[in-house]
C-alpha positions as CSV (number, residue, x, y, z in Angstrom):
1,X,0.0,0.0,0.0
2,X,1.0,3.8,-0.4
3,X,0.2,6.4,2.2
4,X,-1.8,7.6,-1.1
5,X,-4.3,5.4,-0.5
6,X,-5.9,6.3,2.8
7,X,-5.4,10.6,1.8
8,X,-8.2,12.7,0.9
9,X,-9.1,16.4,0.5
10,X,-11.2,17.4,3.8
11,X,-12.3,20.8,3.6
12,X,-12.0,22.6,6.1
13,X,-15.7,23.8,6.8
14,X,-16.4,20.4,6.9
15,X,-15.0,19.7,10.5
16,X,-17.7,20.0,12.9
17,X,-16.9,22.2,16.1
18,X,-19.9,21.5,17.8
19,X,-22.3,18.4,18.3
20,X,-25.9,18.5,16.7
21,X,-28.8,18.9,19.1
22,X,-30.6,16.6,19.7
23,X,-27.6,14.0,19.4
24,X,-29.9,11.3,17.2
25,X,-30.3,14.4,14.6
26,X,-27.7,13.8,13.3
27,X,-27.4,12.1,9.6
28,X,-26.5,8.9,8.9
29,X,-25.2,7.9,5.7
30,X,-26.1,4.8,4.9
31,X,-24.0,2.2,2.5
32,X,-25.5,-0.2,0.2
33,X,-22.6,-1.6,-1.9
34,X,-23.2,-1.3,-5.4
35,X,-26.7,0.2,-4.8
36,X,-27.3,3.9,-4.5
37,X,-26.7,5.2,-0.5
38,X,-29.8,6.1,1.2
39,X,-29.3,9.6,3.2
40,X,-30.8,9.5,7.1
41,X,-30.4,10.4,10.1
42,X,-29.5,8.7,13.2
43,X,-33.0,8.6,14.6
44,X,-33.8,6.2,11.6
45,X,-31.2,3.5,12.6
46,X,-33.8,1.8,14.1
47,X,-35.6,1.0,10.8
48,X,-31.8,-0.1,9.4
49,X,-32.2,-3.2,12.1
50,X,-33.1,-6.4,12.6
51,X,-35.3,-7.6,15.2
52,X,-32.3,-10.5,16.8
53,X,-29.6,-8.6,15.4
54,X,-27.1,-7.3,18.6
55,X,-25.9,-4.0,18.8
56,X,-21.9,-3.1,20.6
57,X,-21.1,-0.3,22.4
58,X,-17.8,0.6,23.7
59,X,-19.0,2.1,27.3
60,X,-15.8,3.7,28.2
61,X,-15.7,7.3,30.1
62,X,-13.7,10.1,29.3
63,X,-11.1,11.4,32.2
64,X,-10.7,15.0,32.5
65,X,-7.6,14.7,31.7
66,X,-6.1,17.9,30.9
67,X,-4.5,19.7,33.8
68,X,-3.5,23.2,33.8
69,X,-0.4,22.9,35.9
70,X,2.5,25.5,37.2
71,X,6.0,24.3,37.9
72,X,8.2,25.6,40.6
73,X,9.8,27.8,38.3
74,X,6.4,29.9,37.9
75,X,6.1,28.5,34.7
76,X,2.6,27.4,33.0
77,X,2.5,23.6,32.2
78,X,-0.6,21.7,30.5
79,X,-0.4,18.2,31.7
80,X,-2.8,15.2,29.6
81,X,-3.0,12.2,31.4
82,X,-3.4,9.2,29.0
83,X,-2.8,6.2,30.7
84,X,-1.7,4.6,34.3
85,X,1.0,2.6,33.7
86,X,0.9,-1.2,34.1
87,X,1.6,-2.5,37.8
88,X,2.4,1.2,38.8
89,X,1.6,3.8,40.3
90,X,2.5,5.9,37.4
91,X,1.1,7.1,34.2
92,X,2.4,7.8,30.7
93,X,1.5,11.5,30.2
94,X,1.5,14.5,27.1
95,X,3.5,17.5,28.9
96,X,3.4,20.7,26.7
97,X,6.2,22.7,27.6
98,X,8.0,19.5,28.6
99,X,11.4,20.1,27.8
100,X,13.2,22.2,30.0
101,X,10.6,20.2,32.9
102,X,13.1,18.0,35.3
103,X,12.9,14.8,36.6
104,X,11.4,14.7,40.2
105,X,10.0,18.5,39.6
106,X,6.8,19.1,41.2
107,X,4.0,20.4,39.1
108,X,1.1,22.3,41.1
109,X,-2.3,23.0,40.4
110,X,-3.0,27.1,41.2
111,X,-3.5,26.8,45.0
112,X,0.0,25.3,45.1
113,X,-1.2,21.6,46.1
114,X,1.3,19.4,44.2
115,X,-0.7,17.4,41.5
116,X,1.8,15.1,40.0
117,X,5.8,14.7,40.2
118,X,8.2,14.4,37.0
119,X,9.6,10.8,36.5
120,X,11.0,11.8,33.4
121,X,10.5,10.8,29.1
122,X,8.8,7.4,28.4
123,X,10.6,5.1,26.0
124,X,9.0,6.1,22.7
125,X,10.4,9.7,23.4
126,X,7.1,11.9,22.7
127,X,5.5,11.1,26.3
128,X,6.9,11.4,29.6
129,X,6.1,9.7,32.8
130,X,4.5,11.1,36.0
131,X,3.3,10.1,39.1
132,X,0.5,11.2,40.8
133,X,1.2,13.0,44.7
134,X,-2.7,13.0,45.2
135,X,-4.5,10.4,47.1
136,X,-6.8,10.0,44.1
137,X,-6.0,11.4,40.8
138,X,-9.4,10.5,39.3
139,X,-11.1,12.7,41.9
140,X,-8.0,15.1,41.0
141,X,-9.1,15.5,37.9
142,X,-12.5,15.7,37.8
143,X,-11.6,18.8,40.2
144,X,-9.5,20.8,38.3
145,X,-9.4,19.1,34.6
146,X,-11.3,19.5,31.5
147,X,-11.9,17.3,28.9
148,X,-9.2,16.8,26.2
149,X,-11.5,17.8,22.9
150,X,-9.3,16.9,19.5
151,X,-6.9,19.9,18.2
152,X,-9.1,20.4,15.7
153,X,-11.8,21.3,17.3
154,X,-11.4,24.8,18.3
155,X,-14.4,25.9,19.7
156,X,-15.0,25.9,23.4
157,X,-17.8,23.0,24.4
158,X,-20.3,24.6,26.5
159,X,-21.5,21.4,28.0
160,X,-18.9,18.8,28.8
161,X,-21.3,15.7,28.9
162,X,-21.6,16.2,25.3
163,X,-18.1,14.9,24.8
164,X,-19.4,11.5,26.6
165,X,-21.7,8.9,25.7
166,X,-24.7,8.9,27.6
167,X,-23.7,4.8,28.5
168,X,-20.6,5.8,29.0
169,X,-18.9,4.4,33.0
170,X,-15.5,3.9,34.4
171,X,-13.3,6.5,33.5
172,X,-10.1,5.0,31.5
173,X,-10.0,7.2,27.9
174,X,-8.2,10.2,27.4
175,X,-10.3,10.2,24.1
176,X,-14.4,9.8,23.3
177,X,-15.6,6.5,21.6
178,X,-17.2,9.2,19.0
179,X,-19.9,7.2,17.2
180,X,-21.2,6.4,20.6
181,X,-22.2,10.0,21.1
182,X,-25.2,10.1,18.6
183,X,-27.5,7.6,20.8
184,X,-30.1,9.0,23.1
185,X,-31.3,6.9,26.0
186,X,-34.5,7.1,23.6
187,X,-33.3,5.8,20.8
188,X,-31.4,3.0,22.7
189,X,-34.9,2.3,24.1
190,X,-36.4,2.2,20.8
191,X,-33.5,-0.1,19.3
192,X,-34.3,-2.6,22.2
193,X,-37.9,-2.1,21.6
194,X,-37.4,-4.0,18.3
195,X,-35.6,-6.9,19.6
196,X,-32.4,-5.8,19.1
197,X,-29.8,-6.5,21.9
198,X,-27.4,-3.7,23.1
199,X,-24.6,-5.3,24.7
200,X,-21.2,-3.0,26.2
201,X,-17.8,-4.1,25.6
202,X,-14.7,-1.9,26.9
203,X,-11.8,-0.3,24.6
204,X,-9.6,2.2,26.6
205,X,-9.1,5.1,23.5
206,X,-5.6,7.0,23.5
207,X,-4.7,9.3,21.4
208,X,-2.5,7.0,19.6
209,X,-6.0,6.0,17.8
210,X,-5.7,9.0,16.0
211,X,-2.3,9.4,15.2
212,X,-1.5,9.8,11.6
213,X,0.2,7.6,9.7
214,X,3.2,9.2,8.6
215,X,5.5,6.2,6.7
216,X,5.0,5.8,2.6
217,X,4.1,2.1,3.5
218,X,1.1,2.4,5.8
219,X,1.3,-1.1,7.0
220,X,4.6,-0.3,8.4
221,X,3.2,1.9,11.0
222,X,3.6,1.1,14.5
223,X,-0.1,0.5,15.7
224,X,-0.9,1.8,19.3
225,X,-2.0,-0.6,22.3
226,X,-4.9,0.1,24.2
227,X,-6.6,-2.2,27.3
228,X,-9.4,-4.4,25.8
229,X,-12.6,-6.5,27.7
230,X,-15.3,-8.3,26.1
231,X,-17.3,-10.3,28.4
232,X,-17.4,-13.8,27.8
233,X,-21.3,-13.3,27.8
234,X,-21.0,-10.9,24.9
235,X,-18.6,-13.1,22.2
236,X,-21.1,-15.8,23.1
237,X,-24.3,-13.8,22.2
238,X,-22.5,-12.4,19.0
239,X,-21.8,-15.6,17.9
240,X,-25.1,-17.1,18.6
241,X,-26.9,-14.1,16.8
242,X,-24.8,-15.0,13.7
243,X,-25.0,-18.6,13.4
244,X,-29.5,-17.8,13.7
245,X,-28.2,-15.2,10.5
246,X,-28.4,-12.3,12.5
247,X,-25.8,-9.3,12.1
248,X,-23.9,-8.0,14.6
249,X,-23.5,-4.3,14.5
250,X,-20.2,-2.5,15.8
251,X,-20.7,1.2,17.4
252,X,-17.6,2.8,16.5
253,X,-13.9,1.8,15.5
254,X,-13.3,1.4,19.3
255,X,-15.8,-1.2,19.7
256,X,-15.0,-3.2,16.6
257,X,-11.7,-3.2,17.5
258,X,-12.1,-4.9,20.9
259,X,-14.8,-7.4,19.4
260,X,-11.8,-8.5,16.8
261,X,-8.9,-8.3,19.1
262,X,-10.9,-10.6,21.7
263,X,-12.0,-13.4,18.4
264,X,-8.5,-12.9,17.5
265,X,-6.2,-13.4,20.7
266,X,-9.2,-16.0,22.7
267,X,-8.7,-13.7,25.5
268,X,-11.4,-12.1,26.8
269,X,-9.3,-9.1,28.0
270,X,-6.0,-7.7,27.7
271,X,-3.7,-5.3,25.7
272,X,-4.4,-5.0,21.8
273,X,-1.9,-4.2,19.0
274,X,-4.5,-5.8,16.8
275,X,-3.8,-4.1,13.2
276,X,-6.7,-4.3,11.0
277,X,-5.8,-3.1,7.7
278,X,-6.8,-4.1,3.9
279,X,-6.8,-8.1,4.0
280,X,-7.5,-8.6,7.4
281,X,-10.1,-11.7,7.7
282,X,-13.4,-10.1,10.0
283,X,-14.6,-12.5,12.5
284,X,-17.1,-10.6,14.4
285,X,-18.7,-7.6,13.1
286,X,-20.8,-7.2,10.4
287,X,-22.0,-3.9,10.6
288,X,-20.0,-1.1,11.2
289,X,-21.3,2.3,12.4
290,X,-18.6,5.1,12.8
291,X,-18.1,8.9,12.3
292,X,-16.0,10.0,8.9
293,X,-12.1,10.3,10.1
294,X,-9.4,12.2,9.2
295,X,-7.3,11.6,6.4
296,X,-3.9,9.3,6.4
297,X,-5.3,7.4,10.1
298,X,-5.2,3.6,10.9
299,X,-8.6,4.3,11.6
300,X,-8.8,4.9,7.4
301,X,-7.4,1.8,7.1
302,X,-9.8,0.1,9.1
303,X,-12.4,1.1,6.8
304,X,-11.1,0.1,4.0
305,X,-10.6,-3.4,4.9
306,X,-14.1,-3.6,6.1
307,X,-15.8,-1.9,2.8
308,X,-13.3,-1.7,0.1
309,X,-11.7,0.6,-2.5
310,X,-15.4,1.9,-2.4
311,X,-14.4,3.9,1.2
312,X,-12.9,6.7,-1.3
313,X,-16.7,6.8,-3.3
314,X,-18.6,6.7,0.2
315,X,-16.5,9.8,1.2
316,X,-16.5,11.9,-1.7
317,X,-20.2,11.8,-1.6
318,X,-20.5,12.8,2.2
319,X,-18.4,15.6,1.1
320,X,-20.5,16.8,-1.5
321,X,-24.0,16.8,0.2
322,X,-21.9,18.5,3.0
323,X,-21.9,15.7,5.5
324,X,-20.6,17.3,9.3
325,X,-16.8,15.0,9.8
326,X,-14.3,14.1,12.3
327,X,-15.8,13.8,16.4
328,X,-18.8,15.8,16.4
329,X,-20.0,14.9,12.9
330,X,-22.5,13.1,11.3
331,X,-22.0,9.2,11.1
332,X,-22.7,6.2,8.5
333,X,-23.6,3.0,8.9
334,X,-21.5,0.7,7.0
335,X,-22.1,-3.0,6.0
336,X,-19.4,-5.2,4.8
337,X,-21.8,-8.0,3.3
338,X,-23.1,-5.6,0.8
């Protein structure tokens, strides 16, 4: 492959800097294969089911995770927790300025009580690791954090919830499973209304998931790892639904991605470096609804092994009839049978 082949032109009107309200107003673009698209919105998923079918959502929380810190020095320091740090205390971390920051400096919030301390740069060189001097740095940062919204969007968010799912629990992402915020607890009543099961699975989202690919040779990126659980109960009812015929229906790359990685590894939780790229073999999901992404992503790639070279045709006419892209966009429902 060539990086060519997961790059398009995304205007830059097109990036939506604040969610549609209601959340289910949102449109859905709808893919048929070879037959024409059918233009909706969210609300009218429920007529894209079947009763039996079995709907995945990733129910991950976002942490507040950006901390507006002050070193000892005076200086300001944005700290972004991402993730704690296996069998430690500690956790991998973004620090913006971080290099003139020391190892073992102390980094306070604005009434002087010492937040985290400097360990010093993780391995890969872009992150740094710091440990917590609180007694609980969830509670910490529901405090005195805010959300980390995307770079790209770079309009304030009046109301934080928007920037979580409203099934979202246990606070591990430093990023929102996006797709997942179009669903109203109404709508998920009326999906479970026609016989449709709505069952949770968890993918921790880091910023990693986002990361663009960079190398001429997209399969030679270096895919991120993120922590994983699918309940045994949930790879059994997938796989029951789809020996009846039934589809099962992914809610966003972050839920797909936990789905395969659990078929894939027979574990029902871990750490996933699954790769899913053009010729990866699907053993789960066979509906796939996510938001449009950026161009040059994994999550590009991703796609396009689920639907195709026709990815580039499914985009090109989102961004004619001026489809809403990126986080708090509109959203298509994707079907890899078709």
């Amino acid at each position: 492959m060539r990086l060519d082949d997961i790059d398009y032109n995304l205007p830059e009107l097109l990036i939506a800097q604040q969610p549609i309200e209601p959340r289910d107003h949102a449109r859905l673009l709808v893919d048929r294969g070879s037959s024409p698209i059918n233009h909706l919105h969210v609300y009218d998923i429920v007529d894209q089911l079947t009763p039996g079918d079995v709907l995945v959502v990733n129910h991950t929380r976002v942490m507040h995770a950006r901390l507006q810190l002050q070193r000892e020095t005076g200086g300001r320091v944005e700290v972004l927790m991402l993730r704690e740090q296996a069998g430690s205390s500690s956790w991998e971390a973004l620090v913006r300025p971080g290099g003139k920051v020391r190892p073992d400096e102390m980094l306070k919030d604005n009434t002087g009580r010492v937040i985290v301390s400097m360990v010093g740069r993780a391995s890969d060189g872009d992150t740094f690791i710091v440990r917590p001097e609180v007694a609980d740095i969830y509670a910490t940062m529901r405090e005195i954090g805010e959300a980390p919204l995307p770079p790209y969007i770079t309009q304030r968010l009046n109301d934080a919830t928007r920037y979580q799912t409203v099934y979202a629990h246990d606070e591990r992402s430093a990023a929102a499973p996006t797709a997942g915020l179009h669903f109203t607890p109404e709508l998920l009543a009326a999906i479970r209304g026609r016989g449709i099961r709505i069952e949770e699975v968890e993918l921790v989202v880091g910023l990693d998931t986002f990361k663009p690919v960079t190398v001429e040779n997209p399969i030679d990126h270096v895919i991120h790892t993120e922590r994983y659980r699918v309940p045994e109960s949930v790879t059994d009812m997938c796989a029951a639904t789809r020996e009846r015929g039934g589809t099962v229906i992914a809610v966003g790359t972050t839920a797909a991605r936990a789905l395969e990685s659990a078929a894939t590894t027979g574990e029902s939780e871990g750490n996933t470096n699954l790769f899913i790229y053009p010729g990866y073999e699907w053993k789960v999901v066979d509906r796939l609804m996510t938001n449009f992404h950026m161009p040059r992503t994994t999550l590009l790639l991703m796609i396009s092994s689920f639907v195709g070279p026709r990815w580039r045709d499914i985009y090109v006419e989102a961004i004619e009839r001026g489809y809403r892209f990126l986080s708090f966009g509109d959203a298509m429902l994707l079907d890899r049978h078709a």
